[in-house]
KEPA-192560 format. One line per 3 residues: their letters; for each residue z, y, x of C-alpha. Coordinates in steps of 0.1 Angstrom, whole numbers. Layout:
residues N
a	Z:Y:X  ...
//
This chain:
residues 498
xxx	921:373:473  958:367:465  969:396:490
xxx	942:424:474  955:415:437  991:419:454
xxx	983:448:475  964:463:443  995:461:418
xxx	1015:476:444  996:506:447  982:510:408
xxx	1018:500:393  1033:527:409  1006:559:398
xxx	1006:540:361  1043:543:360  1049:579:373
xxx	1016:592:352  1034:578:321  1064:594:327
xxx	1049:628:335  1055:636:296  1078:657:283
xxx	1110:636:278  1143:641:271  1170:647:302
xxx	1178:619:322  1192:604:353  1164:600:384
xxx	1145:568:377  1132:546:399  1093:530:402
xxx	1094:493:388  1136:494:382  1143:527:365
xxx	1173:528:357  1184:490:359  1208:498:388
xxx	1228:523:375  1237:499:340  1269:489:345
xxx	1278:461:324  1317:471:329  1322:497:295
xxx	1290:511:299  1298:535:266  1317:557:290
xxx	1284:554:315  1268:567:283  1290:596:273
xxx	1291:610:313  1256:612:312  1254:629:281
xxx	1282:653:293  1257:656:324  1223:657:306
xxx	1224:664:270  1232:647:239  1198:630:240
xxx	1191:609:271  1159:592:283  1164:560:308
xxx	1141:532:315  1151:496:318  1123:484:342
xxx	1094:497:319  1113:498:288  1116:533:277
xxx	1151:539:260  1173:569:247  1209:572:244
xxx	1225:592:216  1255:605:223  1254:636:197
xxx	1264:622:154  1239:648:145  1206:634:166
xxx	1213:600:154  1218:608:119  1184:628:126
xxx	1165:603:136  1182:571:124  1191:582:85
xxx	1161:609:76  1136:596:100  1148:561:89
xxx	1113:554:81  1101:556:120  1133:543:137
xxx	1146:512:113  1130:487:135  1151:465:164
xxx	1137:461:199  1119:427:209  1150:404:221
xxx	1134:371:229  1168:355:242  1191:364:215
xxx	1167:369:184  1144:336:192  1162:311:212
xxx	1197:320:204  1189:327:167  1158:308:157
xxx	1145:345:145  1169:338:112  1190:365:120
xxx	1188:397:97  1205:424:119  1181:417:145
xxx	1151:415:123  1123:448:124  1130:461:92
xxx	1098:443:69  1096:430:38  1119:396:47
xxx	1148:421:62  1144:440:31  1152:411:9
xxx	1182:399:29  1196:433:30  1194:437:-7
xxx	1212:397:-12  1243:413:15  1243:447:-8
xxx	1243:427:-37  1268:407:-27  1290:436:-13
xxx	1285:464:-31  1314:483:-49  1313:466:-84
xxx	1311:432:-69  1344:443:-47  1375:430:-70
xxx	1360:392:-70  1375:394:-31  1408:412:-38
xxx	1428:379:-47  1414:366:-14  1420:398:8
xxx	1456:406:-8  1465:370:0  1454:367:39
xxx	1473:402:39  1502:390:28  1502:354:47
xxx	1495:377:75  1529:404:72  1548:369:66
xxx	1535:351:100  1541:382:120  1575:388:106
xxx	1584:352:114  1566:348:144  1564:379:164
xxx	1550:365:200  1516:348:181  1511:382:168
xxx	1472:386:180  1470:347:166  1481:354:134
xxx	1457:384:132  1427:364:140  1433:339:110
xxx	1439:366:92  1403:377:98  1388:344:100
xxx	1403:329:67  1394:366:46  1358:359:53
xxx	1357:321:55  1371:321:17  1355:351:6
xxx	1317:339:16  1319:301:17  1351:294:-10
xxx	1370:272:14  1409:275:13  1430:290:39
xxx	1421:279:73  1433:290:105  1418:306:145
xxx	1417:271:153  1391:258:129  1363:243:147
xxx	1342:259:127  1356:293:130  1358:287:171
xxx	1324:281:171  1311:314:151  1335:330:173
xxx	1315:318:208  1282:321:186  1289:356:184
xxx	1301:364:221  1268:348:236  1246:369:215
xxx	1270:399:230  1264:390:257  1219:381:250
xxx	1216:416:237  1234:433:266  1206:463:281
xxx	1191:443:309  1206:409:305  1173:388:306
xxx	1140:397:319  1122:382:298  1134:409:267
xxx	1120:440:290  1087:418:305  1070:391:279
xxx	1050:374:297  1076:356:314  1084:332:281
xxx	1051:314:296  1069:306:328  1080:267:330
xxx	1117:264:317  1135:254:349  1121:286:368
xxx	1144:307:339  1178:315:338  1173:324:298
xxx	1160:289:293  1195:271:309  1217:300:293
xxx	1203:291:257  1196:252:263  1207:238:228
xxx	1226:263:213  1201:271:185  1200:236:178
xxx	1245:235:173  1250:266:159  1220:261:132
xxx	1239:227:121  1271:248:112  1256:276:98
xxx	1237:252:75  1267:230:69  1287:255:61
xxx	1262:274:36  1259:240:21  1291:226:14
xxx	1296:259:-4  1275:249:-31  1307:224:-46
xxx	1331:254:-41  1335:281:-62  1314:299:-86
xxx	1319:333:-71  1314:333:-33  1289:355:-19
xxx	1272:317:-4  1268:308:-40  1250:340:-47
xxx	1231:340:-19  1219:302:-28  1207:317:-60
xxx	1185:335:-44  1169:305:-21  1167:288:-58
xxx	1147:320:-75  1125:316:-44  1137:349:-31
xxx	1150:340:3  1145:315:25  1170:286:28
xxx	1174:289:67  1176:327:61  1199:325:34
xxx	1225:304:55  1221:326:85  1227:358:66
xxx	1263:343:52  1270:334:90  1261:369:98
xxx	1292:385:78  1317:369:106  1344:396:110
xxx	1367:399:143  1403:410:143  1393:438:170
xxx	1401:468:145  1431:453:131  1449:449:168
xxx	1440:482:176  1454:494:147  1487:471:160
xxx	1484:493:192  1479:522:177  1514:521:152
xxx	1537:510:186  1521:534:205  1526:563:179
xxx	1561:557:165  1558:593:144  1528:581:126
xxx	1539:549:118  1572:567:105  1552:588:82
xxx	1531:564:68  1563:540:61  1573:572:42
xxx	1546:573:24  1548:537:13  1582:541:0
xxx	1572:569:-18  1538:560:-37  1550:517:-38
xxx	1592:517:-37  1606:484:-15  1605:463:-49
xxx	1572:452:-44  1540:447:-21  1511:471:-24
xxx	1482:462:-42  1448:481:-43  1460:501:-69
xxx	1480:521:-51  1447:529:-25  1443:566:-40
xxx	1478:574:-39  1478:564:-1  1458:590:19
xxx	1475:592:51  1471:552:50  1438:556:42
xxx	1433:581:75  1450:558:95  1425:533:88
xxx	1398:557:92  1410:571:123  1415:537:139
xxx	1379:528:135  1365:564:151  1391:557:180
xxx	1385:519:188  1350:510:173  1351:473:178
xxx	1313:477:185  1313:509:209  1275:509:211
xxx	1258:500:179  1233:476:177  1197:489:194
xxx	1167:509:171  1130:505:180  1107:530:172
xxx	1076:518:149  1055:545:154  1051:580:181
xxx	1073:606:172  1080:639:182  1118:652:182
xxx	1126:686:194  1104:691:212  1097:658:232
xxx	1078:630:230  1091:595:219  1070:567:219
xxx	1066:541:198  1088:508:207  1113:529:226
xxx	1147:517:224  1172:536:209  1210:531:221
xxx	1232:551:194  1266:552:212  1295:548:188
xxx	1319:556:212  1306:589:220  1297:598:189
xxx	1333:590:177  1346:614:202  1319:647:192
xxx	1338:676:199  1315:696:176  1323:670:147
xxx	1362:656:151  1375:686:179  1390:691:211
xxx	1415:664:209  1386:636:197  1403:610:227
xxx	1438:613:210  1449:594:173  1451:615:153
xxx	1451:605:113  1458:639:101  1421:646:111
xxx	1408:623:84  1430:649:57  1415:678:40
xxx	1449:710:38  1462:696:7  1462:667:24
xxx	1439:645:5  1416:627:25  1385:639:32
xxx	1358:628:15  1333:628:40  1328:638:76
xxx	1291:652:78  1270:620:70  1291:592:77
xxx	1288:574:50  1320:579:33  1337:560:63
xxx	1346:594:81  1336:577:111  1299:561:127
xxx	1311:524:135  1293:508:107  1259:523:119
xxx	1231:542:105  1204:548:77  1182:514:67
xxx	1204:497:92  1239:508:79  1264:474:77
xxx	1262:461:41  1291:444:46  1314:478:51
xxx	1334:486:15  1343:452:24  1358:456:57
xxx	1367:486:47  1394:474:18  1404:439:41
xxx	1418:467:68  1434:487:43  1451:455:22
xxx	1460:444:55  1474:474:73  1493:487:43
xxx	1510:451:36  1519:449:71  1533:486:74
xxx	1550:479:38  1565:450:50  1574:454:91
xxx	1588:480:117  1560:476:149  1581:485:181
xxx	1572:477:221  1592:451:234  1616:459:263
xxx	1615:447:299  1643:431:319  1659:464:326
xxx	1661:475:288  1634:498:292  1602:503:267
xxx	1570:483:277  1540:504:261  1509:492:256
xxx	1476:507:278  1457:530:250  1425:516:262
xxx	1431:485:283  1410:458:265  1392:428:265
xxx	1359:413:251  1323:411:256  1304:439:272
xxx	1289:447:240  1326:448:217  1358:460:226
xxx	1391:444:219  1426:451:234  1445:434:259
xxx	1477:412:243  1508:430:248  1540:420:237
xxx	1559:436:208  1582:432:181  1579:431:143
xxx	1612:434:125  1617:438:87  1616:474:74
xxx	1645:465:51  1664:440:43  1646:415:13
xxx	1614:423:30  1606:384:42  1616:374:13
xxx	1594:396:-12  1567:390:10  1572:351:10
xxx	1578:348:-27  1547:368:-34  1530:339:-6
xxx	1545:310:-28  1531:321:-60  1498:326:-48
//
């Protein structure tokens, strides 16, 4: 009996599968009964898998992951397309059993379809993050900044260190109220290797339980998920709720105490509500690369120190004020997030119902891939030169900066994602980089350190480290020297009396 059942799904599998895919489907690379396209997924930088094959096949490609069907978007117009004016059809996330259930007890609002409950935890992050609410974080973000130009000034060799707490302390203080704290905070450390094992859960592939259900039923020691996972729920919920918590002593305006407001109105749910403060967790990826970026480019970084003295003077530090009266800053930021997305390929879209999309068929619960990286790097949108840095492409002729780059948000680049599922955190990210960058370029002269034989050491443009889902650079070693002479001691003056 077993060998007819065995012999049967060999045979019927097969037929099922190829009369499936005998509709009309975007371009792709040859797939394979049962696999697909499994063997060809790198997980080795697999957004420059993605942009050769939509060099090779089109800007829209079709893949399958076993059975799962999926498309890649390589092209800024598709996705905005389909993922901001069909929003309504492609808002939803793909079923992740590993990362959404046993990783994240199902509490976690990025990975949530986009219902009612996602819908009210979005509106608590845009509420908490929107523009107007903004200025309550500027003490917080111009402090760190400042802390930050002081430490590297001082202390040149911890430089990627000093950048981390620099991240780490911004969003600890600004969601939770806690004082300064450091990288090495336990509690920091472990949001840190929270957030690289669900990188590494949501990877295309990872688990085969996320592409074939029925496997959750099998017993737990015949499943690699199940010893992957084994009590890391259980750890990471008992920060995330101590943190959300002890917040509730700290002070009045932190976006946990607004958020707890909300579990008190009966509006969210208390496990929800301490899971979506955990979700904010920014990395110092973009803020390294933008490091890279000013040693590397030595004329850039000469222009905007130009532009510093010009708008601020040497007599004191910037201040958000001076934001409009700093464009080329302000494209520098903007460029360094369209040339090193920390997240190269954004965060997977499911499709909630069929849809049709020039021309070809897409079917409900296929995964949608939008690749940052490629995106980033249109020709059609940011030119032939998209791979180089380039700020003056973020500046209108009168150089001004641009407003906005087709639909992108205002951000003149893709890295913060798309339509219902657009980060609500950005405006905040957005003003921590430039607080930080412009206090650092304000304060410090970035230069690549020299080898034995006197000679320049410059960093790799791409060389990087990270999760296969995030990119980060390699350490390098440079220097940091004051621009002028009372630099350190503005800057740590201005540290004392805050």
């Amino acid at each position: 009996m077993l060998y007819f059942i065995g012999f049967g799904v060999a045979v019927v599998a097969p037929l099922l599968w190829l009369s499936q895919d005998k509709q009309q489907r975007p371009p792709g690379p040859r797939r394979f009964p049962l696999l697909g396209n499994v063997l060809d997924i790198s997980v080795d930088d697999i957004w420059l898998l993605f942009s050769r094959w939509g060099k090779e096949y089109g800007s829209l490609v079709y893949i399958k992951i076993f059975n799962q069907p999926t498309l890649i978007i390589n092209s800024h117009h598709i996705a905005v397309d389909l993922m901001t004016r069909r929003a309504r059809v492609y808002s939803d996330r793909p079923w992740n059993y590993v990362a959404k259930e046993l990783l994240l007890g199902g509490h976690f609002m990025p990975f949530m379809d986009y219902n009612d409950r996602c819908r009210r935890l979005r509106r608590a992050a845009q509420e908490g993050f929107r523009k107007a609410t903004l200025p309550r974080y500027r003490k917080i973000q111009q402090a760190e900044a400042t802390r930050a130009a002081s430490e590297l000034l001082q202390h040149s060799a911890n430089w990627v260190e000093h950048l981390s707490t620099t991240a780490a302390s911004t969003i600890m203080s600004s969601v939770y109220g806690f004082p300064p704290t450091d990288d090495k905070n336990p509690d920091v450390q472990a949001i840190k290797q929270h957030t690289e094992r669900i990188a590494r859960a949501i990877f295309p592939g990872t688990y085969l339980v996320d592409t074939f259900p029925w496997l959750r039923h099998l017993p737990a020691w015949l499943c690699s998920w199940h010893r992957d996972t084994h009590g890391f729920y259980a750890k990471d919920n008992a920060v995330v709720q101590r943190l959300f918590h002890s917040s509730e002593t700290g002070p009045a305006v932190t976006f946990s105490r607004a958020v707890a407001e909300k579990v008190d109105e009966g509006l969210l749910d208390d496990g929800d509500a301490a899971w979506l403060c955990a979700t904010l967790l920014q990395t110092s990826a973009a803020l390294c690369w933008f490091i890279t970026s000013m040693v590397i480019h030595q004329d850039v970084q000469a222009r905007a120190h130009d532009e510093l003295d010009r708008v601020v003077g040497r007599n004191r530090l910037p201040s958000f004020d001076d934001k409009d009266n700093l464009p080329y800053l302000n494209a520098i930021v903007h460029e360094v997030l369209r040339w090193r997305p920390p997240l190269p390929i954004g965060v997977p879209h499911c499709l909630a119902v069929n849809d049709v999309y020039q021309g070809f068929h897409v079917a409900r619960g296929t995964v949608c891939i939008p690749n940052i990286w490629g995106m980033n790097r249109d020709p059609d949108v940011w030119g032939t030169d998209a791979e180089m840095f380039r700020p003056e492409r973020q500046l209108d002729e009168h150089g001004n900066l641009r407003s906005r780059i087709l639909n992108t948000h205002d951000e003149s680049h893709t890295s913060f994602g798309f339509g219902n599922r657009v980060c609500p955190g950005k405006h905040f990210a957005g003003d921590t980089m430039f607080i930080t960058c412009a206090t650092i370029l304000w304060a410090c002269k970035m230069s690549a350190s020299r080898n034995v034989h006197g000679d320049l050491e410059l960093p790799s443009e791409y060389a990087h480290t990270g999760t296969p889902m995030t990119l980060h650079p390699t350490p390098f070693p440079c220097e940091f020297s004051a621009r002028f002479s009372d630099a350190l001691s503005q800057v740590s003056t201005e540290r004392n009396t805050e």
